[in-house]
CHARMM internal coordinates of N, CA and C (Angstrom, degrees):
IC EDIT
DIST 1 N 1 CA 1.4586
DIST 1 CA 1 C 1.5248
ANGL 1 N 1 CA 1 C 110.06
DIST 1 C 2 N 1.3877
ANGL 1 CA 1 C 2 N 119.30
DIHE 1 N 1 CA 1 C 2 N -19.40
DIST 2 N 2 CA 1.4906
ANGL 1 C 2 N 2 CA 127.79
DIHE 1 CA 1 C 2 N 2 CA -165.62
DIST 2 CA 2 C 1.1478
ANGL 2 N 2 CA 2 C 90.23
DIHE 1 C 2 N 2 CA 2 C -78.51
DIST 2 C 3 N 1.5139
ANGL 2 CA 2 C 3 N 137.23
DIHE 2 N 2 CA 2 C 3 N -59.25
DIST 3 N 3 CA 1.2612
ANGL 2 C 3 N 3 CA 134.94
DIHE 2 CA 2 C 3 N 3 CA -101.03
DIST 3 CA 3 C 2.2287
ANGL 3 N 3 CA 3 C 78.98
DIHE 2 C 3 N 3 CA 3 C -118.94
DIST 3 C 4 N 1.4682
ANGL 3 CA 3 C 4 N 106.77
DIHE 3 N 3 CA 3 C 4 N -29.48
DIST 4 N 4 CA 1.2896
ANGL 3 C 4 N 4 CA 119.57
DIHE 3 CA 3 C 4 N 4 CA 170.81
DIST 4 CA 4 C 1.8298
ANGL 4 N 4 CA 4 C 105.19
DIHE 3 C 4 N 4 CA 4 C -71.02
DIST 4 C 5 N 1.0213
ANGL 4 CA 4 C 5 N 117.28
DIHE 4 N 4 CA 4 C 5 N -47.82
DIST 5 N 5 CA 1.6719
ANGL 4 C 5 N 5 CA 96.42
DIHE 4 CA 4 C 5 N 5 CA 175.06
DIST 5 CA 5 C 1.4798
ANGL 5 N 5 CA 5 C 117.51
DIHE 4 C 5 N 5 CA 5 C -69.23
DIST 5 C 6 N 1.6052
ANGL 5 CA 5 C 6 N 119.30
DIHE 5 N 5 CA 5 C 6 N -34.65
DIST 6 N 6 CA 1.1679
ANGL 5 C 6 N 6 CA 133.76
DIHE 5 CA 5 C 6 N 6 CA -176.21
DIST 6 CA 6 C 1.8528
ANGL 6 N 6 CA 6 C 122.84
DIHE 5 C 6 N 6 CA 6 C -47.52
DIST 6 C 7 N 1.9074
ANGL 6 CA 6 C 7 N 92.66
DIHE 6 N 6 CA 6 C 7 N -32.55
DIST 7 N 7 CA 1.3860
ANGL 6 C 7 N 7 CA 108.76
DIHE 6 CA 6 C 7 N 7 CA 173.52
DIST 7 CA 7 C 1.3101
ANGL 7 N 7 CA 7 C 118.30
DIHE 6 C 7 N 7 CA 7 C -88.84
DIST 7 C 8 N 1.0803
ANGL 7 CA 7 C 8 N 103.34
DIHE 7 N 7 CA 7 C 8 N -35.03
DIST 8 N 8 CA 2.3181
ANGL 7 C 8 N 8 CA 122.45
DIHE 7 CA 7 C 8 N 8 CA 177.56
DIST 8 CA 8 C 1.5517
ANGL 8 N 8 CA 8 C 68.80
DIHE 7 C 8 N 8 CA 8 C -62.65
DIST 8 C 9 N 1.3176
ANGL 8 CA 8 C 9 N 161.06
DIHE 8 N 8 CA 8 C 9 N -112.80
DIST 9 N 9 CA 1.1063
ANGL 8 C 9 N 9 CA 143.16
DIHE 8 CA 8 C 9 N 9 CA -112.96
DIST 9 CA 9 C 1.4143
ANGL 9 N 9 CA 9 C 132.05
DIHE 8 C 9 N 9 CA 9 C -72.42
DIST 9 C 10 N 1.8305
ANGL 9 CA 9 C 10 N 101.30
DIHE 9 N 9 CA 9 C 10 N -43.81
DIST 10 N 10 CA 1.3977
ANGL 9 C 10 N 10 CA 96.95
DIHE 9 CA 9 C 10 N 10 CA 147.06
DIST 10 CA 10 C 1.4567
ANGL 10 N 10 CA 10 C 151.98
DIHE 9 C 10 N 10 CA 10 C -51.96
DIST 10 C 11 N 0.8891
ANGL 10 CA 10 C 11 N 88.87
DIHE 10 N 10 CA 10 C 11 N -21.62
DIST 11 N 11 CA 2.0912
ANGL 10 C 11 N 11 CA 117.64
DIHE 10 CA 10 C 11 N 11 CA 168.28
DIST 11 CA 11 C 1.4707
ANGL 11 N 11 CA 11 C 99.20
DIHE 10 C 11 N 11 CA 11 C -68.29
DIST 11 C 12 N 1.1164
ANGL 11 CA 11 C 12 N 103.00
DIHE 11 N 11 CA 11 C 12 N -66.24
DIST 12 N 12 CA 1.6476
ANGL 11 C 12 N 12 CA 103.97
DIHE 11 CA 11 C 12 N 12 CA -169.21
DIST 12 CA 12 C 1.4482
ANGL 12 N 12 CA 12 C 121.29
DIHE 11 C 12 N 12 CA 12 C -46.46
DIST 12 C 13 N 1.9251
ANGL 12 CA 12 C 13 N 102.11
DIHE 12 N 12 CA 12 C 13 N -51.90
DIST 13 N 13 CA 1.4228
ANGL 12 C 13 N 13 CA 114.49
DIHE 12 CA 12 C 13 N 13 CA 176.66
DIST 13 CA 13 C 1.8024
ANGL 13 N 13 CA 13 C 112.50
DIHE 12 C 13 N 13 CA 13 C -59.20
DIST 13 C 14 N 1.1930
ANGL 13 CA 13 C 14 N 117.75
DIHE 13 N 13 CA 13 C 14 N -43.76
DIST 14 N 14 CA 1.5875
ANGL 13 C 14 N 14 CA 116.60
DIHE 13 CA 13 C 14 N 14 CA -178.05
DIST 14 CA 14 C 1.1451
ANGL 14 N 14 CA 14 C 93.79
DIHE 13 C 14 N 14 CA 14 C -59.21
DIST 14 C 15 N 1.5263
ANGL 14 CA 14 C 15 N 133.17
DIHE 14 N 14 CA 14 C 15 N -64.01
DIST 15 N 15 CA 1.6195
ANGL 14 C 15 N 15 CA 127.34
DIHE 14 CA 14 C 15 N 15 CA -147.11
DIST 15 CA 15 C 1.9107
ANGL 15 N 15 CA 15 C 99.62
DIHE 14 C 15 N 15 CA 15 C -71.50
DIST 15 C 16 N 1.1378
ANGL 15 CA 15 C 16 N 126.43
DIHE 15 N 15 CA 15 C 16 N -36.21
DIST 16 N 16 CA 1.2778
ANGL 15 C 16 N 16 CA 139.75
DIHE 15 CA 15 C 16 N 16 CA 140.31
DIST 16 CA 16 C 1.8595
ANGL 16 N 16 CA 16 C 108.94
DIHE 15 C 16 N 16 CA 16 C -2.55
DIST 16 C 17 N 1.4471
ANGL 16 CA 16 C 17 N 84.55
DIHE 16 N 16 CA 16 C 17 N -100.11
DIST 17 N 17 CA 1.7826
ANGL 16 C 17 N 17 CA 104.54
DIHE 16 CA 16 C 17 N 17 CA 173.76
DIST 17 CA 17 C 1.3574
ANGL 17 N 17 CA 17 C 109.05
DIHE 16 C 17 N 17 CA 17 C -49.85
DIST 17 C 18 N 1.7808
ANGL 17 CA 17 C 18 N 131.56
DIHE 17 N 17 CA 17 C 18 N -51.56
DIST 18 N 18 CA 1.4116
ANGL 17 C 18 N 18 CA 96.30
DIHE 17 CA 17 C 18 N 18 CA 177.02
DIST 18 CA 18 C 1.6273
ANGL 18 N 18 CA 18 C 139.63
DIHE 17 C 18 N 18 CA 18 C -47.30
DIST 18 C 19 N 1.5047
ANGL 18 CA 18 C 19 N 103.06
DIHE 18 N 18 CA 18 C 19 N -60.34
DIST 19 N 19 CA 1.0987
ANGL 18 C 19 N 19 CA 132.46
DIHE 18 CA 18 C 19 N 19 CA 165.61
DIST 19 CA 19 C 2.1220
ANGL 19 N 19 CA 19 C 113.93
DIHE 18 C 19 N 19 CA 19 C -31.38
DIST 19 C 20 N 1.2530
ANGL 19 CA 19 C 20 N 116.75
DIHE 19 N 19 CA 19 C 20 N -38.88
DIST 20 N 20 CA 1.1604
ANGL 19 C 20 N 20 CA 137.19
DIHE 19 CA 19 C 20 N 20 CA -175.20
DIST 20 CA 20 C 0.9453
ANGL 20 N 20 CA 20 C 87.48
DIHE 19 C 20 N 20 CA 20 C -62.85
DIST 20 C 21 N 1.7858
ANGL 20 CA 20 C 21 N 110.90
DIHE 20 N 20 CA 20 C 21 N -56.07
DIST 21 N 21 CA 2.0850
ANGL 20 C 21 N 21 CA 118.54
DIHE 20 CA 20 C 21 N 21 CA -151.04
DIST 21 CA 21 C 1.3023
ANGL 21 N 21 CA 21 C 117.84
DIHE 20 C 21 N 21 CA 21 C -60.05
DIST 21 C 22 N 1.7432
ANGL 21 CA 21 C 22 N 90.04
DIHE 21 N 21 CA 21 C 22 N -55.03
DIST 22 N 22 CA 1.7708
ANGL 21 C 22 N 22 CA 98.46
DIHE 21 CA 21 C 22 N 22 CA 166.61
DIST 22 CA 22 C 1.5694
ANGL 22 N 22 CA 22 C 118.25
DIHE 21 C 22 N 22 CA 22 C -46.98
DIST 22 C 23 N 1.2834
ANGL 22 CA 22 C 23 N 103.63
DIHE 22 N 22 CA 22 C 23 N -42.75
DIST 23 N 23 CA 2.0973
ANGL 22 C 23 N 23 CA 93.36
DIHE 22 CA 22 C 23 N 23 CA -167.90
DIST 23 CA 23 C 1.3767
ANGL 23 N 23 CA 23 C 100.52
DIHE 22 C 23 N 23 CA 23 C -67.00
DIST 23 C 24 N 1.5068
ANGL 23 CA 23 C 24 N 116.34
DIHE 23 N 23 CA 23 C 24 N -18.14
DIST 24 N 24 CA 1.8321
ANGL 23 C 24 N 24 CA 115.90
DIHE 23 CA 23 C 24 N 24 CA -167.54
DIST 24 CA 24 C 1.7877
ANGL 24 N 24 CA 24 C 93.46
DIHE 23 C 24 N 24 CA 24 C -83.23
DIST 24 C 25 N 1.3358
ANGL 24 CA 24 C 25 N 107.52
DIHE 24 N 24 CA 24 C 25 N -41.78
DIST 25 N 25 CA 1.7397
ANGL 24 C 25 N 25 CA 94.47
DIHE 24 CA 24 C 25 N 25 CA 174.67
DIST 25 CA 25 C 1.2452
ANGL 25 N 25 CA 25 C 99.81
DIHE 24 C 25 N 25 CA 25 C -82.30
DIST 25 C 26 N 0.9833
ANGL 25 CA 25 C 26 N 171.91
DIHE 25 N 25 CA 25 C 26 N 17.94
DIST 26 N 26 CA 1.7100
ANGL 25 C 26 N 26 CA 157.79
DIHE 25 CA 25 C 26 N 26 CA 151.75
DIST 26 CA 26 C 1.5580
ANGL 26 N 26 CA 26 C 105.50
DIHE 25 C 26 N 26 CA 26 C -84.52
DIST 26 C 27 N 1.5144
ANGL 26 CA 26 C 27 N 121.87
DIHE 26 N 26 CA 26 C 27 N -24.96
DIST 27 N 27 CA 1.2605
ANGL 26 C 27 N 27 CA 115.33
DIHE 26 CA 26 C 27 N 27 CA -179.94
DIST 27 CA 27 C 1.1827
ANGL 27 N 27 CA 27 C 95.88
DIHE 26 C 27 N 27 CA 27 C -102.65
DIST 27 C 28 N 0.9555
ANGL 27 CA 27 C 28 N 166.82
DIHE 27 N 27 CA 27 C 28 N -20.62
DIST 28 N 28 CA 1.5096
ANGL 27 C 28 N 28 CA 170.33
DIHE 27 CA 27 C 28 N 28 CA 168.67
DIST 28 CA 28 C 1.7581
ANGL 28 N 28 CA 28 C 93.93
DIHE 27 C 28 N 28 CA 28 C -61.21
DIST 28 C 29 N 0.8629
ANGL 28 CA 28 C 29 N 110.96
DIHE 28 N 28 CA 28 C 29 N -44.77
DIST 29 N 29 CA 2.0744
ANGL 28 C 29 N 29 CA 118.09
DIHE 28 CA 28 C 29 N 29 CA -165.72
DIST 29 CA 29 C 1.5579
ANGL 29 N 29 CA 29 C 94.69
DIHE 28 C 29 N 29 CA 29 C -67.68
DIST 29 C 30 N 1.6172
ANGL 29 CA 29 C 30 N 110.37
DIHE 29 N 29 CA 29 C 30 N -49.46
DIST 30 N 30 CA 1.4074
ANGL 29 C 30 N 30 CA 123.89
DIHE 29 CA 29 C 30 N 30 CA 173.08
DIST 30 CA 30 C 1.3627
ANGL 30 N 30 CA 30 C 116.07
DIHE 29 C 30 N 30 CA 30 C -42.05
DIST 30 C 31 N 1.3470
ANGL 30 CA 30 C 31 N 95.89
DIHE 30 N 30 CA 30 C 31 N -76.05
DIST 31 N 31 CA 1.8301
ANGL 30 C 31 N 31 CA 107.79
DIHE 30 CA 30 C 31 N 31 CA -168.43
DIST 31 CA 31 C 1.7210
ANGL 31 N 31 CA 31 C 98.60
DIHE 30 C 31 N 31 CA 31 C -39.55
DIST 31 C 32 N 1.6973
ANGL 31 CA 31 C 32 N 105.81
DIHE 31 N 31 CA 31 C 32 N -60.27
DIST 32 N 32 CA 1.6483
ANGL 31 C 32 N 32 CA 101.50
DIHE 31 CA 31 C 32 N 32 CA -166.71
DIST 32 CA 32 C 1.4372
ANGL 32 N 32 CA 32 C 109.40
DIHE 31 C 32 N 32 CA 32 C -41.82
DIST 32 C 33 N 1.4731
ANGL 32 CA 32 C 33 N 122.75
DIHE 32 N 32 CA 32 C 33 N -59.71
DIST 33 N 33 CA 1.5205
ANGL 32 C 33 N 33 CA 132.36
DIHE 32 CA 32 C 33 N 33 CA -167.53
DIST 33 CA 33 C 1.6263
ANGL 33 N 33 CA 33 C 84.67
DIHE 32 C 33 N 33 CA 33 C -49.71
DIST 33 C 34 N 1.2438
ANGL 33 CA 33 C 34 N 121.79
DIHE 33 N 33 CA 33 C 34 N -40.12
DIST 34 N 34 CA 1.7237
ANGL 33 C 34 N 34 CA 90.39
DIHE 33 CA 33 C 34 N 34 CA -148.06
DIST 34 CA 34 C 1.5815
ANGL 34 N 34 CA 34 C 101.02
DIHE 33 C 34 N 34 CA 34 C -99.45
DIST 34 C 35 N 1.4079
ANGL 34 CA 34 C 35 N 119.99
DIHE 34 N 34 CA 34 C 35 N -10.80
DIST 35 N 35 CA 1.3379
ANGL 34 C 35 N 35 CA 111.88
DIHE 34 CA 34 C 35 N 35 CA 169.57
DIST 35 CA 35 C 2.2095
ANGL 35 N 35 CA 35 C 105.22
DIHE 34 C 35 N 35 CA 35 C -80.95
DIST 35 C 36 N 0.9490
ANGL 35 CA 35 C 36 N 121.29
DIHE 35 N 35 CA 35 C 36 N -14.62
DIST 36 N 36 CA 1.6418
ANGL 35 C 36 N 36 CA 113.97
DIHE 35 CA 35 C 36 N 36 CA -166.29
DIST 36 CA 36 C 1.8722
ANGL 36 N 36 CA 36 C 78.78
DIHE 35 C 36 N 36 CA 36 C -93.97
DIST 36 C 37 N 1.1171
ANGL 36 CA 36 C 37 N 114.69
DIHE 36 N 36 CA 36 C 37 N -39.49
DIST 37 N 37 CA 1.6701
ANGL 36 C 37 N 37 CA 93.91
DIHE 36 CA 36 C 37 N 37 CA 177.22
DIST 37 CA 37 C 1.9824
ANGL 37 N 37 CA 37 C 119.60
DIHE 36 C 37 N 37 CA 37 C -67.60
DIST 37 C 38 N 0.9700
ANGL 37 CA 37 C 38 N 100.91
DIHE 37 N 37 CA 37 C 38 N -10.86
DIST 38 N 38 CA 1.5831
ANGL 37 C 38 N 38 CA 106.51
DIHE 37 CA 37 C 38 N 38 CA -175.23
DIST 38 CA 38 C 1.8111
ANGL 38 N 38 CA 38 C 85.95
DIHE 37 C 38 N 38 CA 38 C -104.62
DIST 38 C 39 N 0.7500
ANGL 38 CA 38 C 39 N 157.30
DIHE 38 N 38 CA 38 C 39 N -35.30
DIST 39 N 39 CA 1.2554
ANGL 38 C 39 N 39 CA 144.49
DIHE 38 CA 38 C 39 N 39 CA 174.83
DIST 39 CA 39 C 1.5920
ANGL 39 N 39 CA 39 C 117.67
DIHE 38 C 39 N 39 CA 39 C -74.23
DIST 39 C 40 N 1.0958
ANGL 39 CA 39 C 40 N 98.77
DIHE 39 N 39 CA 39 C 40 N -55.38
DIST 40 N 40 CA 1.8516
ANGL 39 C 40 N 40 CA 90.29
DIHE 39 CA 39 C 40 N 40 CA 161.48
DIST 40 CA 40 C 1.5407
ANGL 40 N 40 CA 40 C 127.57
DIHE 39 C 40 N 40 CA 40 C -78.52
DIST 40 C 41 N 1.4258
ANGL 40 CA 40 C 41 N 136.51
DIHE 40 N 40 CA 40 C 41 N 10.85
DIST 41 N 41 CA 1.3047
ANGL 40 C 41 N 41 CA 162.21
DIHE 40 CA 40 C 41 N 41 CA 156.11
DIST 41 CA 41 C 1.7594
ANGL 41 N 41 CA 41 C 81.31
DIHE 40 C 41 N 41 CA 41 C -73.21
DIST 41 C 42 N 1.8118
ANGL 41 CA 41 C 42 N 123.57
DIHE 41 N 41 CA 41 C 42 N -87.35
DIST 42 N 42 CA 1.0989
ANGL 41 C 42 N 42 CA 123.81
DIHE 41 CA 41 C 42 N 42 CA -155.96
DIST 42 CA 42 C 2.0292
ANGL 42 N 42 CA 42 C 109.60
DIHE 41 C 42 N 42 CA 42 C -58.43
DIST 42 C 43 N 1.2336
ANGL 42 CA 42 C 43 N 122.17
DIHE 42 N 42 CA 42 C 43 N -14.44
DIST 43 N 43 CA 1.0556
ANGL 42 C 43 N 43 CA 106.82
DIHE 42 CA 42 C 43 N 43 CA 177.39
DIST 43 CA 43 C 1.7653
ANGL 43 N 43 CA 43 C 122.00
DIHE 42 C 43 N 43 CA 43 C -89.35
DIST 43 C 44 N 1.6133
ANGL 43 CA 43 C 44 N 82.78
DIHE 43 N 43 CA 43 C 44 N -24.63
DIST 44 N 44 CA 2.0985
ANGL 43 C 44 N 44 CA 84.43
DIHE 43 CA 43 C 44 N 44 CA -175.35
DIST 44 CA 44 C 1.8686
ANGL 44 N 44 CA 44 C 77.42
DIHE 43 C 44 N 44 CA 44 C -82.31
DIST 44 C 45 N 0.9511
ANGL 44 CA 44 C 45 N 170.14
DIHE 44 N 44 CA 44 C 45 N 29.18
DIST 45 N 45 CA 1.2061
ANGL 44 C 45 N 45 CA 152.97
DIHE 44 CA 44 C 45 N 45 CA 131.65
DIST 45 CA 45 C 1.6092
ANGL 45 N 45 CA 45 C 115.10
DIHE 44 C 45 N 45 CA 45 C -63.89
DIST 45 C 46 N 1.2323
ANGL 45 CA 45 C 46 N 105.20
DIHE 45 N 45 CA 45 C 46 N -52.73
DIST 46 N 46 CA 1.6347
ANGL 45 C 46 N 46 CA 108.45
DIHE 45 CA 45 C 46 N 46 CA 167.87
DIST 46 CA 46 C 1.5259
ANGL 46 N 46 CA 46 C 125.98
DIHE 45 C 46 N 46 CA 46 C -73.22
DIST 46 C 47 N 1.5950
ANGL 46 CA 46 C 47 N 92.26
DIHE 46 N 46 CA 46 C 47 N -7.93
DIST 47 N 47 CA 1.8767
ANGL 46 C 47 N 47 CA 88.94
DIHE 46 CA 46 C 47 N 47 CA 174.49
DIST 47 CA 47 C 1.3212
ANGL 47 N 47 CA 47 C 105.36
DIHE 46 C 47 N 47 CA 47 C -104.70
DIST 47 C 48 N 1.4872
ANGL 47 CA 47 C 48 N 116.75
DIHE 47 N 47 CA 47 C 48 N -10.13
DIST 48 N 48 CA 1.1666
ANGL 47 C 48 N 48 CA 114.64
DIHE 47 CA 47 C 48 N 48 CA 149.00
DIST 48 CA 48 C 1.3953
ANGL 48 N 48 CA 48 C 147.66
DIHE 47 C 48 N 48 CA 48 C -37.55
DIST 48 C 49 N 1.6973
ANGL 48 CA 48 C 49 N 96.83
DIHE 48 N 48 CA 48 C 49 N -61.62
DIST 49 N 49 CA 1.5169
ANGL 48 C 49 N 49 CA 126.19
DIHE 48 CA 48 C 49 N 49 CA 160.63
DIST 49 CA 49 C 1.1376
ANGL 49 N 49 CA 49 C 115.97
DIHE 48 C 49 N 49 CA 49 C -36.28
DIST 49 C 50 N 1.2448
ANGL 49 CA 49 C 50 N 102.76
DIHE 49 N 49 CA 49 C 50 N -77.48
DIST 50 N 50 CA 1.9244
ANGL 49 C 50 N 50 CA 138.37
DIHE 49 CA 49 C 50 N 50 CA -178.82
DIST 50 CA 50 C 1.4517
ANGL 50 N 50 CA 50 C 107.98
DIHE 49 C 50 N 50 CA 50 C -32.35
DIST 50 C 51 N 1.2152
ANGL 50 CA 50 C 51 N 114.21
DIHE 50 N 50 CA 50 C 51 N -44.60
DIST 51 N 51 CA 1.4583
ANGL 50 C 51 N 51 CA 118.38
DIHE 50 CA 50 C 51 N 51 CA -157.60
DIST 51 CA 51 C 1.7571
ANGL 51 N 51 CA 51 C 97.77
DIHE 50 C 51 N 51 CA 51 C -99.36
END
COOR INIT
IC SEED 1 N 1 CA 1 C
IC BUILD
């Protein structure tokens, strides 16, 4: 019975952590897209100026 809860838990914790991993790379995929769009927004602003 030990060795049967011991696995129900390990199961749980991996499927846990995958699921976690993915949302940590989907927001990571996010942030990049949305910081390289605010950086090239902020540069045609100054070549805006400039020119």
């Amino acid at each position: 019975m030990k060795a049967f809860v011991c696995t129900l838990f390990i199961l749980l914790f991996v499927s846990g952590c995958s699921a976690t991993w993915s949302g940590v790379q989907q927001d990571t995929t996010d942030a990049v897209q949305w910081t390289k769009g605010q950086v090239n927004q902020g540069a045609n602003y100054v070549k805006d100026k400039t020119e």
